[in-house]
NUKOL-755549 format. One line per field, with one value per residue: residue number from 1; x, y, z of N, C-alpha, C in turn. Coordinates in pm, 1 decimal, decimal comma. Layout:
N
resi NUM; ...
neast X; ...
nnorth Y; ...
nup Z; ...
caeast X; ...
canorth Y; ...
caup Z; ...
ceast X; ...
cnorth Y; ...
cup Z; ...
END
This chain:
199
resi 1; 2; 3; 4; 5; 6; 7; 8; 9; 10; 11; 12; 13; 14; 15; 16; 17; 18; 19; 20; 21; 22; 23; 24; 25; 26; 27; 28; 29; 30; 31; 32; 33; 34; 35; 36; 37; 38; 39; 40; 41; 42; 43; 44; 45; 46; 47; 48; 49; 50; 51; 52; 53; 54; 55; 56; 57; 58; 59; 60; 61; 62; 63; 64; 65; 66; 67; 68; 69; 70; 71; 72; 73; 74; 75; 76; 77; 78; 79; 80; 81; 82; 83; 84; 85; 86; 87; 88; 89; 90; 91; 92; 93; 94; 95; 96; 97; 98; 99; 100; 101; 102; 103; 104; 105; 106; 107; 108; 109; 110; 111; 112; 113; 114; 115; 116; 117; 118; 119; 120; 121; 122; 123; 124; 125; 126; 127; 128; 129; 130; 131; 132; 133; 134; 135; 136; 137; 138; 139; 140; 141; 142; 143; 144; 145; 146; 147; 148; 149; 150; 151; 152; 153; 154; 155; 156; 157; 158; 159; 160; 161; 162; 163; 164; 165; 166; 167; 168; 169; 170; 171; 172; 173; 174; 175; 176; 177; 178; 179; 180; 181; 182; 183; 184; 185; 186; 187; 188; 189; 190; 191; 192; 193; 194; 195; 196; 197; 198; 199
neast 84,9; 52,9; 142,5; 90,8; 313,1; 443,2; 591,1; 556,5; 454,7; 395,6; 67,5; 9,6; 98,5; -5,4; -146,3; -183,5; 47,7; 228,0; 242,8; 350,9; 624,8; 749,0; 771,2; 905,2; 1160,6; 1226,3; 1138,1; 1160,7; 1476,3; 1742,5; 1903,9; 2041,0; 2187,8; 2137,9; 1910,3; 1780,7; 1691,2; 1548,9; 1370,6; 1211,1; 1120,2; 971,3; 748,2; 665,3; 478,5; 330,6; 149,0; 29,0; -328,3; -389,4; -404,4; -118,5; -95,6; -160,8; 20,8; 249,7; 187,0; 186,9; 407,3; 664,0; 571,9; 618,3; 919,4; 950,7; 838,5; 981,2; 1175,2; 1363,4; 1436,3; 1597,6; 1745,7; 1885,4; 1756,4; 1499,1; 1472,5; 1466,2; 1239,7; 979,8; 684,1; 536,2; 630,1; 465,5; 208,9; 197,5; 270,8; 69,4; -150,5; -96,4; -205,7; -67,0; 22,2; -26,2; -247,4; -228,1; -194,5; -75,4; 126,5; 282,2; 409,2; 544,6; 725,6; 873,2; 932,8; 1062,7; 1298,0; 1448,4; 1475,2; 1652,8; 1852,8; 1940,6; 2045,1; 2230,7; 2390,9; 2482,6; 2651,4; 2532,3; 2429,4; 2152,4; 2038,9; 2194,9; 2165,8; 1854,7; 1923,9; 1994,3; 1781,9; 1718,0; 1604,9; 1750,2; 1848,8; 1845,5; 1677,8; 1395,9; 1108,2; 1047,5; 729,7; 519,2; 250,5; 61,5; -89,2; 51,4; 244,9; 322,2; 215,9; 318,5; 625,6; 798,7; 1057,9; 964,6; 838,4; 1023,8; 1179,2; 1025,2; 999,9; 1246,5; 1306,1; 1067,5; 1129,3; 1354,3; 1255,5; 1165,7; 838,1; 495,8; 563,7; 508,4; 473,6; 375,9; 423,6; 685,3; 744,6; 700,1; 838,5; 1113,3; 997,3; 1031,7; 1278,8; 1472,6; 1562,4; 1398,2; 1314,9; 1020,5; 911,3; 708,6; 708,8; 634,3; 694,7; 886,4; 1099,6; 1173,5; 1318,7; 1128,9; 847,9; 694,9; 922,7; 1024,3; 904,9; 923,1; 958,7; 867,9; 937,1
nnorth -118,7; 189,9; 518,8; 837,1; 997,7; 897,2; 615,4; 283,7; 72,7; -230,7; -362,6; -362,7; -133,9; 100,4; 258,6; 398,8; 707,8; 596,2; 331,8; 358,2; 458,2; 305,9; 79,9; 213,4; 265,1; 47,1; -213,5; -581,9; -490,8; -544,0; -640,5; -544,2; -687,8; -757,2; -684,9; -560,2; -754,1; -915,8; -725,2; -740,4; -1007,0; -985,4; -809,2; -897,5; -1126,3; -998,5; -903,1; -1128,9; -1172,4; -932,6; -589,7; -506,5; -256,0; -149,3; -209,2; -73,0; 177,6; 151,8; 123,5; 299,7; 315,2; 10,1; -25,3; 156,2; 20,8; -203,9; -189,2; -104,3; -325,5; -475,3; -797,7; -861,6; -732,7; -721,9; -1008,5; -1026,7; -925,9; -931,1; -1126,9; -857,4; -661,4; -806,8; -746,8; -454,8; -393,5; -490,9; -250,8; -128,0; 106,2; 204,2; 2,8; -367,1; -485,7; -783,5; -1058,1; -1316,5; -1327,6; -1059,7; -1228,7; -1388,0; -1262,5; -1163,4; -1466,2; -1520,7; -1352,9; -1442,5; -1674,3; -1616,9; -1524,0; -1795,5; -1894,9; -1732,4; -1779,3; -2034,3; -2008,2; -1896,2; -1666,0; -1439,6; -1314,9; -1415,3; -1711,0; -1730,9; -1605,6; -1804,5; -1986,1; -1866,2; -1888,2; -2013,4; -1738,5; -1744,1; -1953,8; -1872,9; -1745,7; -1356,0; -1231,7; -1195,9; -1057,8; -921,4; -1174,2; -1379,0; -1435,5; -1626,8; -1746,0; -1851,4; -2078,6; -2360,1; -2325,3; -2107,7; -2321,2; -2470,1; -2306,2; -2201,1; -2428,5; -2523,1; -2313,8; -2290,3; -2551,0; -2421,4; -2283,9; -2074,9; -1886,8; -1820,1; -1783,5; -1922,2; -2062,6; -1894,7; -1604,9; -1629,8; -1626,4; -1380,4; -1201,4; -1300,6; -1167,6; -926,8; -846,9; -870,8; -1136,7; -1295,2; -1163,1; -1050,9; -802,8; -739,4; -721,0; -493,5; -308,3; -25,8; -75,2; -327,6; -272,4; -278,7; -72,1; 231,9; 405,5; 706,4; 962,7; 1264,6; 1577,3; 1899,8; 2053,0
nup 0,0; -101,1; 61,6; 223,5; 187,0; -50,3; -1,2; -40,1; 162,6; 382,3; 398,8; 692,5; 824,7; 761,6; 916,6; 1133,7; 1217,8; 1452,3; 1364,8; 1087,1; 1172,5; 1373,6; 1166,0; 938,1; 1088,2; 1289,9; 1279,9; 1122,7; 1184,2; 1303,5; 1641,4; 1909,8; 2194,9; 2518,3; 2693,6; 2505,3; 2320,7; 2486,4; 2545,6; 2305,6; 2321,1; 2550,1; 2530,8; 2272,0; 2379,9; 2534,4; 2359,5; 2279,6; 2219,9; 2196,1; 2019,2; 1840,9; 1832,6; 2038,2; 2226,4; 2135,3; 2208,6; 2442,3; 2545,8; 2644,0; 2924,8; 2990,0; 2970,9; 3152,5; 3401,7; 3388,1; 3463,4; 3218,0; 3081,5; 3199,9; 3263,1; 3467,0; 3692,7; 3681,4; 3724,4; 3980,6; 4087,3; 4287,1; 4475,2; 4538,3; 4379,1; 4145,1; 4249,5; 4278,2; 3996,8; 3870,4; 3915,7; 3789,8; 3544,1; 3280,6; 3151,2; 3042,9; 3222,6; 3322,5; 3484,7; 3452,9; 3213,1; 3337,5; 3553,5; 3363,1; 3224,9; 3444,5; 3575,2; 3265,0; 3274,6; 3478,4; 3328,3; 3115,1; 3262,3; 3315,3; 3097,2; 3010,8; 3227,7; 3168,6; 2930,8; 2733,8; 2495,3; 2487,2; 2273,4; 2042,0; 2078,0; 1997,6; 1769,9; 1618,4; 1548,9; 1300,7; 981,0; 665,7; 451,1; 170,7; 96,3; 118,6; -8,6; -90,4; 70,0; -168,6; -100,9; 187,3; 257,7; 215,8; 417,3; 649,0; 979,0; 1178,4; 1153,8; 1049,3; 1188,4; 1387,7; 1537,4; 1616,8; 1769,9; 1936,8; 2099,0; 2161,3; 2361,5; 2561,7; 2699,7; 2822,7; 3004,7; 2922,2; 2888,0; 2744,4; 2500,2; 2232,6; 1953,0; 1722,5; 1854,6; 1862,8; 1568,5; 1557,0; 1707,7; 1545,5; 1342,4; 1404,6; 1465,7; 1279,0; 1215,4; 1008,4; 707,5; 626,9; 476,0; 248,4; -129,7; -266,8; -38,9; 41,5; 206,3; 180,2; -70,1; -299,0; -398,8; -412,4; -371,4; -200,3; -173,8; -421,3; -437,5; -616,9; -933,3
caeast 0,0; 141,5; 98,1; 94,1; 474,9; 499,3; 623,4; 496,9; 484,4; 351,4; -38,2; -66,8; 173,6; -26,5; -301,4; -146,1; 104,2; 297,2; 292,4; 447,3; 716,6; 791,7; 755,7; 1010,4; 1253,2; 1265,0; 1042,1; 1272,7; 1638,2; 1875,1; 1853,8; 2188,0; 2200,6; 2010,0; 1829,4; 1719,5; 1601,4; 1452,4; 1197,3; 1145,4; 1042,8; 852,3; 659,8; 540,9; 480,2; 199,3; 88,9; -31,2; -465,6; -382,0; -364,5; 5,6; -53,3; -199,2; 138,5; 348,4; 173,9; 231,9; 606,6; 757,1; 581,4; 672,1; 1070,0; 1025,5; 790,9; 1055,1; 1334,9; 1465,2; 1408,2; 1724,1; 1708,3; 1900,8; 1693,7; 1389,7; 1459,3; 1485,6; 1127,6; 885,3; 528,5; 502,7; 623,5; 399,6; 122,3; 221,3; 252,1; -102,7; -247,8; -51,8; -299,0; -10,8; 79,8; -124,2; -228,5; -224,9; -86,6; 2,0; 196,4; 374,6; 458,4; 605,0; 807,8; 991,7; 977,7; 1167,6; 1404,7; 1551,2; 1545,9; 1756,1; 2007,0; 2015,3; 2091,4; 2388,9; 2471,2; 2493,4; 2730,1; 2470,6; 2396,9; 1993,5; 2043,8; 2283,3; 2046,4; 1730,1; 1898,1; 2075,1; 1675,4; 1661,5; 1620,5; 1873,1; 1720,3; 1827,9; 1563,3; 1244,0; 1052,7; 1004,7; 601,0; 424,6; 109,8; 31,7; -140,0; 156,4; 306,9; 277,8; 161,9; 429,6; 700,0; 870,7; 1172,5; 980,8; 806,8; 1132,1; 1265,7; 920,1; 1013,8; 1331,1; 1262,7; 997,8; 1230,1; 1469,9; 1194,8; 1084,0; 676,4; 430,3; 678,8; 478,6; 547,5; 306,7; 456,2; 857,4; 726,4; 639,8; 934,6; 1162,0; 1041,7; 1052,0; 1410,9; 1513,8; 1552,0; 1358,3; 1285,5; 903,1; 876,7; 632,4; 738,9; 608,0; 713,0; 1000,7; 1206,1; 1219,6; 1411,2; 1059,7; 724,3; 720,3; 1018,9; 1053,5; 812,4; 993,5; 999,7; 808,3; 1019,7
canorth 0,0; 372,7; 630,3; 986,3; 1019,2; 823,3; 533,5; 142,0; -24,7; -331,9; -321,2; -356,2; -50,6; 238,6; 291,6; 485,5; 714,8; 525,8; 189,6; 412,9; 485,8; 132,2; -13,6; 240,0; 248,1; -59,4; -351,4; -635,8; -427,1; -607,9; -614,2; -571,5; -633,5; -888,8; -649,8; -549,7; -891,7; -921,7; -620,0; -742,1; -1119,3; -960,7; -687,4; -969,6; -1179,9; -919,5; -870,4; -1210,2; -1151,6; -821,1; -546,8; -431,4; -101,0; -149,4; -258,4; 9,2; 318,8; 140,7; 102,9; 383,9; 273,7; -114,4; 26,6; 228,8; -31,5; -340,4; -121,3; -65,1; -465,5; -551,8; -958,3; -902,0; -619,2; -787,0; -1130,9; -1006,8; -897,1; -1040,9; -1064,1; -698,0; -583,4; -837,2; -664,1; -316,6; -347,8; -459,3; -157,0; 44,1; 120,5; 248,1; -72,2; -452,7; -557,4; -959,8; -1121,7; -1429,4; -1201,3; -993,4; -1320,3; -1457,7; -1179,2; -1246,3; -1587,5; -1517,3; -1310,9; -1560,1; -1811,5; -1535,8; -1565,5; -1920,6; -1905,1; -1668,9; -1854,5; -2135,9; -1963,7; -1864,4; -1544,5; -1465,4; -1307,7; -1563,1; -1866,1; -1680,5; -1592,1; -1975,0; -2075,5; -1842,9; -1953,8; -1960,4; -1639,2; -1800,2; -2048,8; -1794,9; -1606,5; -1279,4; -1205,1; -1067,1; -937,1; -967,1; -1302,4; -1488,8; -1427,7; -1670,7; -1692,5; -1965,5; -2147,4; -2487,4; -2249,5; -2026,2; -2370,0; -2508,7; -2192,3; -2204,9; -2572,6; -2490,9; -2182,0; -2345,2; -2658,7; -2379,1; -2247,3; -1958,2; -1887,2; -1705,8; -1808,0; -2007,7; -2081,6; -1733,1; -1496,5; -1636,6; -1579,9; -1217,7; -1184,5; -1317,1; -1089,4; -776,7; -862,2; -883,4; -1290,0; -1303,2; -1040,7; -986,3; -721,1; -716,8; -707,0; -353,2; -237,3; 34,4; -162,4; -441,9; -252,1; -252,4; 13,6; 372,0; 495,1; 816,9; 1118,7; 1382,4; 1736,3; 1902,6; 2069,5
caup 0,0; -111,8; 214,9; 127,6; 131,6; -191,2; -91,7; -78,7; 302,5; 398,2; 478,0; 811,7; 885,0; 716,8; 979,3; 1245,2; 1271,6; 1524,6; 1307,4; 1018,9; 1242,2; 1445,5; 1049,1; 912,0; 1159,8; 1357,0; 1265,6; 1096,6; 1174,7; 1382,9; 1748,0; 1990,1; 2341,1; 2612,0; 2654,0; 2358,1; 2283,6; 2627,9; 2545,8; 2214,5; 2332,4; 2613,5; 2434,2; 2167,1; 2429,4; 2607,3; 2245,0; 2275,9; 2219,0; 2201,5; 1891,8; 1833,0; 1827,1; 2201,9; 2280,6; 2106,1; 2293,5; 2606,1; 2561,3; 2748,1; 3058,9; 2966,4; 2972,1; 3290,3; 3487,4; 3396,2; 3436,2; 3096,9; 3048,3; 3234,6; 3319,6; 3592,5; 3751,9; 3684,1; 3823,3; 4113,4; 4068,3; 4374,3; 4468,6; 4609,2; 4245,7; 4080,9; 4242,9; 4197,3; 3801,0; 3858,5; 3972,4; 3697,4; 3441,3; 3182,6; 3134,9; 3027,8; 3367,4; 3310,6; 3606,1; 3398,2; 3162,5; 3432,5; 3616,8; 3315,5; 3204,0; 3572,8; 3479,6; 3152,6; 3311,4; 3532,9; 3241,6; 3029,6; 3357,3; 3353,2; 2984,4; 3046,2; 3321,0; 3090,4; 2852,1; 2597,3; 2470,4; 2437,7; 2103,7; 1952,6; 2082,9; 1900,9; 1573,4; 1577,9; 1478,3; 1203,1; 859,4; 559,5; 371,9; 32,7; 111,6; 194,7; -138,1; -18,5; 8,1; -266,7; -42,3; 338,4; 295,5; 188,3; 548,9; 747,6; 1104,8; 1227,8; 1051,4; 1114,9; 1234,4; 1504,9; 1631,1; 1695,3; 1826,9; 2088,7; 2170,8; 2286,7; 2463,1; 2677,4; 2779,2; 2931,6; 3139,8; 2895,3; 2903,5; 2653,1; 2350,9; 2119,9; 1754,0; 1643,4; 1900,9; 1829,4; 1452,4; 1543,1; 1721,5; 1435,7; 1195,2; 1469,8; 1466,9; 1128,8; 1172,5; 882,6; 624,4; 571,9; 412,6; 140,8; -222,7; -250,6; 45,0; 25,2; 317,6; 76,9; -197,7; -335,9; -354,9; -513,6; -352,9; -152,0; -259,8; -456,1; -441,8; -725,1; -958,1
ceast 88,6; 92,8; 124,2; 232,0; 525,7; 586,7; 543,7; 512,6; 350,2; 224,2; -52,2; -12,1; 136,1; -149,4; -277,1; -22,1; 293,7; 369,0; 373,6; 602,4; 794,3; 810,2; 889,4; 1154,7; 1307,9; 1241,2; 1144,9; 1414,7; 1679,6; 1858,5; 1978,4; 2134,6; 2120,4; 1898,8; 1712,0; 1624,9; 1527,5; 1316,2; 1159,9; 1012,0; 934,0; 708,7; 538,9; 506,1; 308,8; 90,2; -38,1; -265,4; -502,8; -392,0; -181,7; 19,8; -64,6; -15,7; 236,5; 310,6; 184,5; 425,5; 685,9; 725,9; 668,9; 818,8; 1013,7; 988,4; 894,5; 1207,7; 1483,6; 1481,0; 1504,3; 1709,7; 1757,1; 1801,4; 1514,9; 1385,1; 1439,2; 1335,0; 1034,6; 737,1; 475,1; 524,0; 497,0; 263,7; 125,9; 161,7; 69,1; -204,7; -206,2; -129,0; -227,3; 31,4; -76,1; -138,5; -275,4; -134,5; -2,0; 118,6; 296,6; 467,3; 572,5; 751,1; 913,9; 1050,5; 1122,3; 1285,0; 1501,3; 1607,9; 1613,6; 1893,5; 2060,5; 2113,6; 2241,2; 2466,6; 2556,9; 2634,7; 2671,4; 2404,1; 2270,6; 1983,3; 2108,2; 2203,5; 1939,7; 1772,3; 1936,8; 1934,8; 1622,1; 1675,7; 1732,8; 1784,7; 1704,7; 1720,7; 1435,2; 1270,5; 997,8; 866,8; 553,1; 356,5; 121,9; -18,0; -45,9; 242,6; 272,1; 269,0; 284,8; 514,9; 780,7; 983,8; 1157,8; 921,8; 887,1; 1199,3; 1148,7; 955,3; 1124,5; 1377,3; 1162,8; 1070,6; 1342,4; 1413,6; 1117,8; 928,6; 621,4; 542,7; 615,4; 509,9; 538,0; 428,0; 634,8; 854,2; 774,2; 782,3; 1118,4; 1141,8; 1083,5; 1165,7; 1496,8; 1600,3; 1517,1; 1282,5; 1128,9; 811,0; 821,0; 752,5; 717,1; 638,4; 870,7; 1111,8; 1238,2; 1312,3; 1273,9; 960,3; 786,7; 862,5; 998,4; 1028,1; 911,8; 940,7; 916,6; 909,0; 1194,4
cnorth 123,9; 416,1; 759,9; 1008,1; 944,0; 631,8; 414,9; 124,2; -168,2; -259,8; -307,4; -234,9; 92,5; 298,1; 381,6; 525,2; 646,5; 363,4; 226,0; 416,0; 394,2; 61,8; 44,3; 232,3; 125,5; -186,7; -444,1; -562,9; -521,5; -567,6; -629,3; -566,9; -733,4; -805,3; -596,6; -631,8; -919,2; -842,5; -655,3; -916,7; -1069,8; -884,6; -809,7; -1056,4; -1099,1; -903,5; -989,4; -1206,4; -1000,7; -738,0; -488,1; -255,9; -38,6; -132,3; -114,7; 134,7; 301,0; 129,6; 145,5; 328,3; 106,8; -81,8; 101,2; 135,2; -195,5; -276,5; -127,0; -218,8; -537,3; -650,5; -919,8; -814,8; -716,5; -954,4; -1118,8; -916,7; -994,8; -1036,0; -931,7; -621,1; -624,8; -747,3; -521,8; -287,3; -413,3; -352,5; -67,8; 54,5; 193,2; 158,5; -206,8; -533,7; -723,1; -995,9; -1243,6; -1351,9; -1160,6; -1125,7; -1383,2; -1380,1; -1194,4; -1379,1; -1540,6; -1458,8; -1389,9; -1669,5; -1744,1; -1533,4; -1690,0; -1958,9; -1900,2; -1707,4; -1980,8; -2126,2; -1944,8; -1765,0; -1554,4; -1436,7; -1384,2; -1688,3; -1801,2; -1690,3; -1781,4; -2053,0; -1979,4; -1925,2; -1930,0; -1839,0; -1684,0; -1884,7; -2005,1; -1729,2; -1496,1; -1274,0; -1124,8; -967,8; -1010,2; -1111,8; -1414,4; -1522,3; -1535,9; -1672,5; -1769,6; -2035,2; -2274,6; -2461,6; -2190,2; -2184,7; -2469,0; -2393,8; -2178,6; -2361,8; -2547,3; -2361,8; -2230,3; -2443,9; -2562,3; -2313,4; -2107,7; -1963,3; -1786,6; -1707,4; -1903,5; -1989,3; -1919,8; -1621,3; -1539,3; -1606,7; -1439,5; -1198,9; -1227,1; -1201,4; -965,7; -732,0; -878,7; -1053,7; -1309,1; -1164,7; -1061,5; -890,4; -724,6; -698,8; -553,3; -250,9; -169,9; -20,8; -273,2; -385,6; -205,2; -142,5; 126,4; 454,1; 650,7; 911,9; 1186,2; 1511,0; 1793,8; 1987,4; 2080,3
cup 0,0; -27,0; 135,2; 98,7; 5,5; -151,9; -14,9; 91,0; 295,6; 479,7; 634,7; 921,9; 829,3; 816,5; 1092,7; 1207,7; 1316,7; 1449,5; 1200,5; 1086,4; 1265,8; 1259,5; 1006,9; 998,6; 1250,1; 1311,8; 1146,5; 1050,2; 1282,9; 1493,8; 1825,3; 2127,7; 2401,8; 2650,2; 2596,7; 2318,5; 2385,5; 2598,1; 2459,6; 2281,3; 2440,7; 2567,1; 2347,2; 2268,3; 2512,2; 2459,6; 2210,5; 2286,1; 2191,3; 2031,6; 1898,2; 1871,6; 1988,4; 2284,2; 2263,8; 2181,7; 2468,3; 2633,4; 2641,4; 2869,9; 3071,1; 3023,2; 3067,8; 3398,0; 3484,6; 3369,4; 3315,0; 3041,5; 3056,0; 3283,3; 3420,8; 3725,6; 3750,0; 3689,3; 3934,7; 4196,9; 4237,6; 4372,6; 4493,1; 4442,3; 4181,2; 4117,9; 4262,9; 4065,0; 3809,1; 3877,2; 3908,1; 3520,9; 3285,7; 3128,5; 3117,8; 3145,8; 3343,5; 3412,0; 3523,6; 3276,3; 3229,9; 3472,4; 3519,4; 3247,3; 3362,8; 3563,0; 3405,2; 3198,0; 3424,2; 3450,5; 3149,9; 3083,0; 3336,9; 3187,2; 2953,5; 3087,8; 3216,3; 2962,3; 2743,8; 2625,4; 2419,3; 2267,2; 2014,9; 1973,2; 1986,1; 1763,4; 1535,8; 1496,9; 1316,0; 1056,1; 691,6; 495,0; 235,9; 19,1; 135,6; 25,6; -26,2; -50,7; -66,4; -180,3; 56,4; 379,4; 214,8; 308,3; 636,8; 917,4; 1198,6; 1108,5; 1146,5; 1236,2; 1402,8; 1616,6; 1717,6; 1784,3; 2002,7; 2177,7; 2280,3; 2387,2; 2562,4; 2723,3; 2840,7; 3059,1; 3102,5; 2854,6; 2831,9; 2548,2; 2289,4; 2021,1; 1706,4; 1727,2; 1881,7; 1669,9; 1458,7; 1573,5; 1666,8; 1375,3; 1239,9; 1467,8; 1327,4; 1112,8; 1062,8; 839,7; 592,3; 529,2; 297,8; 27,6; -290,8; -172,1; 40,6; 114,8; 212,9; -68,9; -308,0; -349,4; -456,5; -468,5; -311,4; -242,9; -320,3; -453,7; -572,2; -799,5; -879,8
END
């Protein structure tokens, strides 16, 4: 779909704003840092029943109420927090959610502990790219792939929670694991290319 600036994005990023934004600038780029990847798996992780865009205007609080989405800071999380972030209405009050995001952050320690890096275990399930057609249109995307439901298998056998196949999908492509960017879409090399200027 063309946006008024001339050029092509993938449908589901012309409706707000904000999804313009998160689409151009972040949404499959490369992700540094534990955590980095920490806020991303958590984030899609609350997204779970949710709309995205719900998610993205809650963000700032997300990053101030899980302190910047440091594992070690938030392992150390207890019940007195858990019910805190319940009563903070800037944020998705789900206890199972909250809980698991503590969760995850201890199983991001034990990882470490382990001698494995969260972002190097995640991309290790991505897929060769020579082997993926990029999508024509939005409904060539799929919702899960063989890739993210191995990538949810062994993420729950280390103790991580709210990581199924769909939401390690999401969080693949958020990460530039895999490229889904539309065939039209100016991120893809594709679309109308960047408005010009009139004379």
């Amino acid at each position: 779909m063309t946006a008024p600036d001339g050029r092509g994005r993938c449908d589901w990023a012309t409706s707000a704003p904000d999804y313009v934004a998160y689409h151009d600038d972040e949404w499959g780029r490369p992700v540094h840092g534990t955590a980095a990847w920490f806020e991303r798996m958590t984030l899609e992780g609350f997204q779970s029943g949710l709309s995205w865009i719900v998610i993205l205007r809650k963000r700032p609080a997300f990053r101030e109420v899980f302190d910047g989405f440091d594992p070690e800071r938030v392992a150390r999380f207890g019940d007195d927090d858990v019910a805190r972030l319940l009563t903070d209405a800037r944020i998705v009050r789900n206890r199972q959610k909250i809980e698991a995001t503590v969760s995850n952050a201890r199983a991001v320690l034990e990882l470490t502990g382990a001698g494995e890096d969260l972002g190097g275990f995640l991309a290790s399930f991505a897929p060769d790219p020579a082997t993926r057609a990029r999508p024509a249109t939005l409904a060539d995307v799929p919702a899960s792939t063989p890739e993210s439901t191995a990538l949810s298998r062994a993420l729950k056998k280390r103790g991580f929670r709210f990581v199924g196949p769909t939401t390690c999908y999401a969080l693949m492509q958020a990460t530039g694991l895999v490229d889904d960017h539309v065939a039209y879409c100016w991120r893809s090399g594709g679309g109308a290319g960047p408005a010009r200027r009139p004379g």
